[in-house]
C-alpha positions as CSV (number, residue, x, y, z in Angstrom):
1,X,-13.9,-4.3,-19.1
2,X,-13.1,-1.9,-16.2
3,X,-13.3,1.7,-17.1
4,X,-11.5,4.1,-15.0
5,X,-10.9,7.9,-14.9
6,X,-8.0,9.8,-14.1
7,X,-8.1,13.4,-12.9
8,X,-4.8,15.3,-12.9
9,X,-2.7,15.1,-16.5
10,X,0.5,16.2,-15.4
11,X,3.5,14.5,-14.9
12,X,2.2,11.7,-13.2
13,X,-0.6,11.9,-14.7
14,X,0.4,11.3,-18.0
15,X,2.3,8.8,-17.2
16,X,-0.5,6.8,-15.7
17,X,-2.0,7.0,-18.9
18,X,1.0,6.2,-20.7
19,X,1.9,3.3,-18.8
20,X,-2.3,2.0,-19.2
21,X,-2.0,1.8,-22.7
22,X,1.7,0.9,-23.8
23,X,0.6,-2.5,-21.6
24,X,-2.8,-2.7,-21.6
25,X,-2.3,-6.0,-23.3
26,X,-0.1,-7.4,-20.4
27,X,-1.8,-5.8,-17.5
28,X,-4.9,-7.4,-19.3
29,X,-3.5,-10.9,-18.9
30,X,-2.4,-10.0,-15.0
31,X,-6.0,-9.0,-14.0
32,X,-7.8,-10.6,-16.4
33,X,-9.8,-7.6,-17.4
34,X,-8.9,-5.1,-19.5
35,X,-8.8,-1.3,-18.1
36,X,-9.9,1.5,-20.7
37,X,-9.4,4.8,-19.6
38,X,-12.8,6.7,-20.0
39,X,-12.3,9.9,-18.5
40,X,-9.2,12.5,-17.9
41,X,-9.6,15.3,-16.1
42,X,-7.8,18.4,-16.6
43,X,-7.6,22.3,-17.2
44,X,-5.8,22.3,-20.2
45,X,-6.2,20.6,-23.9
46,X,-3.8,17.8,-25.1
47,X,-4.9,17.5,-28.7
48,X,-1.6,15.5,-29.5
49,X,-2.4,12.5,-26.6
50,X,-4.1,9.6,-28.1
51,X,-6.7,9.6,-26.1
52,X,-7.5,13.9,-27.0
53,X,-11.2,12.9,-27.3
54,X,-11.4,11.6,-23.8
55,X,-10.5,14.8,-21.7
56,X,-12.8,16.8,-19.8
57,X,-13.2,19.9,-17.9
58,X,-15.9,18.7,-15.7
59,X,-15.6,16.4,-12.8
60,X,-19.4,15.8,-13.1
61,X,-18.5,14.0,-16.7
62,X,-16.9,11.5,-13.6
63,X,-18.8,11.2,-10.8
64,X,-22.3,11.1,-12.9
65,X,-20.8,8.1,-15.3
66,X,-21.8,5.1,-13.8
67,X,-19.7,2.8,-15.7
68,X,-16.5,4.7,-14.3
69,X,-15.6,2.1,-11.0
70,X,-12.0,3.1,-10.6
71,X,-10.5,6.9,-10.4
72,X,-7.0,7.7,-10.2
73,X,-6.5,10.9,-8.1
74,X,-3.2,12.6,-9.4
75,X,-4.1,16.4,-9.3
76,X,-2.0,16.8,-6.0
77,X,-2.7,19.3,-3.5
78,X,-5.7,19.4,-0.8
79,X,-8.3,21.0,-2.4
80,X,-10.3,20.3,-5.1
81,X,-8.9,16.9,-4.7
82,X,-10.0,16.5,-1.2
83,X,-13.7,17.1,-2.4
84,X,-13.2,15.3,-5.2
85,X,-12.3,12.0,-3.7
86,X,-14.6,12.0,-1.1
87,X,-16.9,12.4,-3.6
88,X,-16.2,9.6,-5.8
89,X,-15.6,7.4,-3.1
90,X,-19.5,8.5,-1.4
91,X,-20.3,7.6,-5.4
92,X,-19.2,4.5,-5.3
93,X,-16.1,4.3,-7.3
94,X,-12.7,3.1,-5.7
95,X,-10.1,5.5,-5.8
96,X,-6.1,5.3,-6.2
97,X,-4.0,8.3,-5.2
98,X,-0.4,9.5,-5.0
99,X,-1.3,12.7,-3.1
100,X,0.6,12.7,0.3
101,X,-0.8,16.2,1.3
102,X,-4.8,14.6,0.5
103,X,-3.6,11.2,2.7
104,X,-1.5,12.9,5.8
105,X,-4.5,15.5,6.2
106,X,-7.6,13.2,5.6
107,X,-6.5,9.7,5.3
108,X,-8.5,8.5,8.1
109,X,-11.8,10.4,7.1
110,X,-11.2,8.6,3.6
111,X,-10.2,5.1,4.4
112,X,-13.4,4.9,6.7
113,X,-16.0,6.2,4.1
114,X,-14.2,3.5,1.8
115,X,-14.7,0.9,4.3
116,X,-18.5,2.0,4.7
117,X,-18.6,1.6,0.7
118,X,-17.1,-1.5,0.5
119,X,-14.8,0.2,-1.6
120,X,-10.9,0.4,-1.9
121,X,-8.9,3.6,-1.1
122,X,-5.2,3.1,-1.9
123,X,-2.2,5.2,-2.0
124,X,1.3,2.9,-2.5
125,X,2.8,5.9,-4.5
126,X,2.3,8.6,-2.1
127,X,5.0,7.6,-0.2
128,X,8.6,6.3,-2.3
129,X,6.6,7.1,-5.6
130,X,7.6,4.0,-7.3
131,X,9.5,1.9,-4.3
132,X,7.5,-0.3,-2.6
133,X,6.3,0.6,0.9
134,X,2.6,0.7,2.1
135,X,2.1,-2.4,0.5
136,X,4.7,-4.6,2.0
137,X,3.6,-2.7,5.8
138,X,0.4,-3.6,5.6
139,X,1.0,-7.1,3.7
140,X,4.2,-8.6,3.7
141,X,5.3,-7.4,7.5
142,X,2.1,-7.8,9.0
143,X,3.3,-10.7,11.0
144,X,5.5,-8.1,13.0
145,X,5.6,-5.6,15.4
146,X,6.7,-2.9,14.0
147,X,8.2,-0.5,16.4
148,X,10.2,1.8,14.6
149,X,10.3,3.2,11.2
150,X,13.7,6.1,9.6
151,X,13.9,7.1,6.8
152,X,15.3,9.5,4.1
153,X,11.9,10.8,2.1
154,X,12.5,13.5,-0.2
155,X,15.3,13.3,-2.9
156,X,15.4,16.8,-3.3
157,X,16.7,17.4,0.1
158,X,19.0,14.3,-0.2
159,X,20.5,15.4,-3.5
160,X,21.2,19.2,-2.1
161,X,23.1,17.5,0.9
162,X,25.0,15.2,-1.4
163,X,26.4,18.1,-3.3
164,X,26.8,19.8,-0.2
165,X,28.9,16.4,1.3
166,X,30.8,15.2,-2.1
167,X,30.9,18.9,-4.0
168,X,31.2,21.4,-1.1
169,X,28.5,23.2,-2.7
170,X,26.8,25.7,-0.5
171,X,23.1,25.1,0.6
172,X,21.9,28.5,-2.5
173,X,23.9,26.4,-4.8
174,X,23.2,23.0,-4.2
175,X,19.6,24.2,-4.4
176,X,20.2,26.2,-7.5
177,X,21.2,23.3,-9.1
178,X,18.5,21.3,-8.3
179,X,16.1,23.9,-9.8
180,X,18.1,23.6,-12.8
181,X,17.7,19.9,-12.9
182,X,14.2,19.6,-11.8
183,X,14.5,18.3,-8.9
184,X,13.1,20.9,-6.8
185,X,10.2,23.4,-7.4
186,X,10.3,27.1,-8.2
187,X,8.9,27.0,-5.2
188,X,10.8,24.5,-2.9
189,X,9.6,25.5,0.6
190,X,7.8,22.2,0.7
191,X,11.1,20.1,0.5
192,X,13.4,21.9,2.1
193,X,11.5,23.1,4.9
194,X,10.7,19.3,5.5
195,X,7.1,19.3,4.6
196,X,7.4,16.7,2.4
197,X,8.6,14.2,4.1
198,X,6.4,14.9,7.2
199,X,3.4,14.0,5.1
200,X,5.0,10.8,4.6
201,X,6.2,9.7,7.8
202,X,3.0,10.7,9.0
203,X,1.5,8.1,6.5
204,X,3.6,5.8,7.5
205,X,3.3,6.0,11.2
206,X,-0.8,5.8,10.6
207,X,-0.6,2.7,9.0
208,X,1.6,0.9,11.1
209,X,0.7,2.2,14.9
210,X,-3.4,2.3,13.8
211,X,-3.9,5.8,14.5
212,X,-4.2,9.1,12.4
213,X,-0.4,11.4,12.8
214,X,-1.1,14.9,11.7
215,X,1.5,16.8,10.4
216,X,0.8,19.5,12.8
217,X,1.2,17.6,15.2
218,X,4.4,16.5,14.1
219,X,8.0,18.7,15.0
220,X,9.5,19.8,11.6
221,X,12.7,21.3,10.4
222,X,14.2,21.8,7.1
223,X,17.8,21.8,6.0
224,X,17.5,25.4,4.9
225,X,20.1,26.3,8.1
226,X,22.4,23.6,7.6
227,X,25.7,24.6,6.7
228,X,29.2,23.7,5.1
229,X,30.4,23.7,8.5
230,X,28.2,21.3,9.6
231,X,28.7,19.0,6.8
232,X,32.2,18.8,7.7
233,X,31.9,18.4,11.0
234,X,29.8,15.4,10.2
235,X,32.1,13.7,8.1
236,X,34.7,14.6,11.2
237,X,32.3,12.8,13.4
238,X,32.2,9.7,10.8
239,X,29.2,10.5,9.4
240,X,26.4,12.3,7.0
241,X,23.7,14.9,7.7
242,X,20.7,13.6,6.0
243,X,16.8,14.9,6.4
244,X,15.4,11.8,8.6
245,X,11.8,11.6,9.0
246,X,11.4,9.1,12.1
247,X,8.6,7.7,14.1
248,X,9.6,5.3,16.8
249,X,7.6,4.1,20.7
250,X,9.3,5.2,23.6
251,X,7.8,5.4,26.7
252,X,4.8,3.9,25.5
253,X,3.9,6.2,23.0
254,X,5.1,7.3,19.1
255,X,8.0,9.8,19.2
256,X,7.7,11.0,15.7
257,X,9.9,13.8,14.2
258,X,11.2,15.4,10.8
259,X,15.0,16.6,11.1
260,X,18.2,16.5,10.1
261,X,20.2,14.5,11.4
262,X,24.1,13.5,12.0
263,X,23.7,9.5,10.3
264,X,26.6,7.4,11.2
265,X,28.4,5.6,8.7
266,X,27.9,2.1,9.8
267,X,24.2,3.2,9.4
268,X,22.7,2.6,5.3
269,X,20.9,5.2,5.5
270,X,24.4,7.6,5.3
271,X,25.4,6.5,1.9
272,X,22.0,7.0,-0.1
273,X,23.2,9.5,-2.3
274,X,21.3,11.7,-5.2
275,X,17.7,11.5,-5.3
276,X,17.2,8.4,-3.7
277,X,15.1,7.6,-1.2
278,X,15.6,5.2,1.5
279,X,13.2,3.4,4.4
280,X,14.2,1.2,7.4
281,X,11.7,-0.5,9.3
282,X,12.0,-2.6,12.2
283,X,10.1,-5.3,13.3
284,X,10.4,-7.8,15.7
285,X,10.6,-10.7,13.8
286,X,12.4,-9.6,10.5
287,X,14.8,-7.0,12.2
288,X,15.9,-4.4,10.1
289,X,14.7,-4.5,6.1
290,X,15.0,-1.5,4.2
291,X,13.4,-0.3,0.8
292,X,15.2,1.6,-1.6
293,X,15.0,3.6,-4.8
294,X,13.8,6.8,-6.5
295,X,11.3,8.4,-4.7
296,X,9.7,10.5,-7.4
297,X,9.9,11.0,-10.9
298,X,6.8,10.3,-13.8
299,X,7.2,6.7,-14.4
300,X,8.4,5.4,-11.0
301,X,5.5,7.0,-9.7
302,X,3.2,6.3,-11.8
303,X,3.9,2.4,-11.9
304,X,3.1,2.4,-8.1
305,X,-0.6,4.1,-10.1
306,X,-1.3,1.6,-12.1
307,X,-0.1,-1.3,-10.2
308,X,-2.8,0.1,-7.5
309,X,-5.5,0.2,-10.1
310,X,-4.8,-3.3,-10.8
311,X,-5.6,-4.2,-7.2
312,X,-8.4,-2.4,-7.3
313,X,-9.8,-4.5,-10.3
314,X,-8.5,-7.7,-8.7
315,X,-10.3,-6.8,-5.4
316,X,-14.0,-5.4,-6.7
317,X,-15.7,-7.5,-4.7
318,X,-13.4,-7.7,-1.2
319,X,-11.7,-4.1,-0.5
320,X,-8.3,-4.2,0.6
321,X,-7.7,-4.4,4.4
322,X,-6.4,-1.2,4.8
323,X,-7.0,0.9,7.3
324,X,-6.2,3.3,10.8
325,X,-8.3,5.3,12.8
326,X,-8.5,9.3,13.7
327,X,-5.8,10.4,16.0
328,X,-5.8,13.2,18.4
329,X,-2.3,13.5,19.8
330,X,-2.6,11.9,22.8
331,X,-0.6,8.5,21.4
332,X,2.3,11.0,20.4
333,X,5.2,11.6,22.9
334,X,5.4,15.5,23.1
335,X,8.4,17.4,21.5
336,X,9.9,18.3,24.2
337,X,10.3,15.3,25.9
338,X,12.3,13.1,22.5
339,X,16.1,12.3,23.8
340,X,19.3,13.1,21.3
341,X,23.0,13.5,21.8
342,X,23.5,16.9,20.1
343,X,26.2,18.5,17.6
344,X,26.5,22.2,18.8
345,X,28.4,24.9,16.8
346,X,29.4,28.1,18.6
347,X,31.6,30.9,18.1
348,X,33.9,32.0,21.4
349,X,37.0,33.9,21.8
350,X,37.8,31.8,24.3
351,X,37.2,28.1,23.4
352,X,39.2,26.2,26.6
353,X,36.9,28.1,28.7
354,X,33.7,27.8,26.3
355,X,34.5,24.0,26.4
356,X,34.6,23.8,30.0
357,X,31.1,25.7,30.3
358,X,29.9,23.3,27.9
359,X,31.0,20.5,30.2
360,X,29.1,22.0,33.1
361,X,26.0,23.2,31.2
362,X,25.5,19.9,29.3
363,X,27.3,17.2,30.7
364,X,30.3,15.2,29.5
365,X,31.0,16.5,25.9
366,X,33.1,15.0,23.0
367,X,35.2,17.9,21.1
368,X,35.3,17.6,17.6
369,X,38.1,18.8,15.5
370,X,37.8,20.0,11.4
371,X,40.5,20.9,9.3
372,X,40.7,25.2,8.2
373,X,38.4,25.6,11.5
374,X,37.7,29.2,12.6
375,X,40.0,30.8,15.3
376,X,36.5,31.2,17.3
377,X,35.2,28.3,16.3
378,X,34.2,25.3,18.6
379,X,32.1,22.2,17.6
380,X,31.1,19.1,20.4
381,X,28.7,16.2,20.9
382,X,26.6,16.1,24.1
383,X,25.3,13.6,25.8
384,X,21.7,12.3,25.6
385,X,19.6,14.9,26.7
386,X,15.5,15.7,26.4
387,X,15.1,18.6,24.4
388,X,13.4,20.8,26.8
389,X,16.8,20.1,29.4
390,X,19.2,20.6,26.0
391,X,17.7,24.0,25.1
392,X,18.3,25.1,29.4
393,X,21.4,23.9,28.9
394,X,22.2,25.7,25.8
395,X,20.8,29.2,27.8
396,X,23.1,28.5,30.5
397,X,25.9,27.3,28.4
398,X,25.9,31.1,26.5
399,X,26.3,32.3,29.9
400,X,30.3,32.3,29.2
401,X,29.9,34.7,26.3
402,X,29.5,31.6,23.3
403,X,26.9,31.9,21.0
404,X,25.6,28.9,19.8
405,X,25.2,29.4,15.9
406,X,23.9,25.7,15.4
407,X,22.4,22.2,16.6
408,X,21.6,19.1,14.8
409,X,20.1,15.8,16.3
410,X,22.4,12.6,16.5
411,X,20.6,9.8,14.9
412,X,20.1,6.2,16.8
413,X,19.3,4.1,13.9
């Protein structure tokens, strides 16, 4: 018998615990131990959970128990849960996690005090909740060279811009609605600022380029400033805007970037709709595979949990070969230097001779047209330009008297 712990009882949390003891019998037979639940860690009482007489308040009732060898972090956040795991894992107890803050911020730090443990440190749900993703990377794609990974990471963001694409819902709306369906926090600064799906590109591109991506390090905007406007000029264009979080080597070195982005519809990633999530690697060998599915939610989530536990019992004795090293930003290809065509949005009295100047300030530009448009309204594609020469160009391009009101990044996908 392995005994584990669990410290968080929340929604994925309890359905950790949940899914542990609906199939304990079958998950039994796949590992050939069975997995009792010792400990759960949390604030609050659940005197109606089956297992009442088994919560704590005190994480020393985990880390002093000898007989606990698995813990399942699921508290979210950085702190306590930072402390928490290194402390279990310096304790010698494995530890499963779905906390993309705790592994984007200290995955390195953790995965090395794991490896000088002999221990396992793993995180499949912190990234797709229940789709499968660091698994396959570090297992089933190994054999390639992975050189470029986009993909759409937070379903909240993607189902505001679906309602903003199929229902012409305004960005206050769409998000109202999401509230109202939770699907986005109280709160939702994390998603729609683009947080979220930083933390997991920046997992991503850890494990498959070998070194630690903070997100500070990493350039990151929301969809909070993406308009109606611009949805419909995308759809003009023959395309989506959809949050991409992207890493990708150029020049030698990982361009990596959270953003929305025009997606063109010959690309998959333009027609995941809702919540869904959706990730497309590259490698050299398999080309393009992508993994799709719901990227949150209790029991998606939570599956990804418990099917990491199981590894963990199945690998006691040989800790799985996961692992990247500390990063300090010198592998990262600076902001300013990342290439895109560009959708611009500005409003001129004068749009012949705004177009013109855009010509001159940019380079060869492709009008685009909209039905209902604004008198002083005027919408065009630039050419491929680094960001540091776009944003001069855009300075000298207001020179005529246009004001650009907004710019979004052309995907290459």
């Amino acid at each position: 018998m392995i005994q584990v712990a669990v410290m968080g009882h929340g929604v994925v949390g309890s359905g950790v615990t949940e899914i542990l003891l609906k199939h304990s019998e079958e998950i039994k037979k796949k590992v050939k131990e069975e997995i009792y639940i010792k400990k759960v860690l949390d604030l609050r009482d659940f005197p109606d959970s089956p297992i009442a007489d088994r919560f704590t308040k005190n994480f020393d009732d985990i880390i002093n128990d000898d007989e606990i060898k698995i813990v399942v972090e699921v508290m979210g956040g950085l702190n306590p849960a930072y402390t928490f795991v290194k402390s279990c894992l310096e304790h010698g107890k494995s530890v499963v996690t779905s906390n993309k803050e705790l592994v984007a911020a200290k995955g390195a730090e953790l995965l090395k005090i794991a490896e000088e443990n002999n221990l396992n440190f793993l995180f499949e749900a912190s990234v797709g909740g229940g789709i499968p993703i660091i698994r396959p990377l570090n297992q089933c794609l190994a054999a390639n060279d992975v050189y470029e990974i986009d993909g759409i990471l937070n379903g909240t963001t993607n189902y505001i811009l679906n309602k903003m694409i199929k229902e012409s819902q305004t960005f206050e709306d769409a998000l109202a609605r999401a509230q109202q369906k939770g699907y986005a926090e109280r709160n939702p600064a994390a998603d729609v600022e683009g947080h979220d799906a930083c933390r997991k590109i920046c997992i991503l591109a850890s494990l498959v380029f070998g070194k630690h991506f903070y997100p500070e390090s990493v350039h990151t905007e929301g969809i909070t400033n993406v308009s109606l406007t611009d949805v419909e000029y995308a759809s003009a264009w023959g395309g989506a805007v959809k949050l991409i979080g992207s890493v990708k080597v150029t020049n030698g070195k990982q361009e990596i970037i959270v953003a929305p982005m025009f997606v063109s519809n010959e690309c998959q990633l333009s027609s995941v709709d809702g919540v869904f999530n959706a990730i497309l690697v590259k490698g050299d060998s398999t080309g393009d595979v992508v993994f799709y599915g719901k990227g949150a939610g209790k029991l998606p989530t939570a599956s990804a949990v418990v099917a990491d536990v199981m590894d963990c019992v199945t690998h006691q004795s040989e800790r799985r070969n996961i692992m990247w090293e500390d990063g300090n930003d010198e592998n990262i290809l600076p902001f300013e230097e990342t290439a895109y065509s560009m959708y611009v949005l500005a409003n001129t009295d004068d749009k012949e001779s705004a177009f013109a100047a855009a010509n001159e300030a940019f380079g060869s530009c492709e009008k685009l047209e909209r039905e209902n448009a604004a008198a002083d309204e005027l919408a065009f594609i630039t050419p491929v330009l680094k960001y540091a020469d776009f944003e001069k160009a855009a300075e000298n391009f207001e020179k005529c008297g246009a004001k650009v009101v907004s710019n979004i990044r052309i995907a290459v996908i």
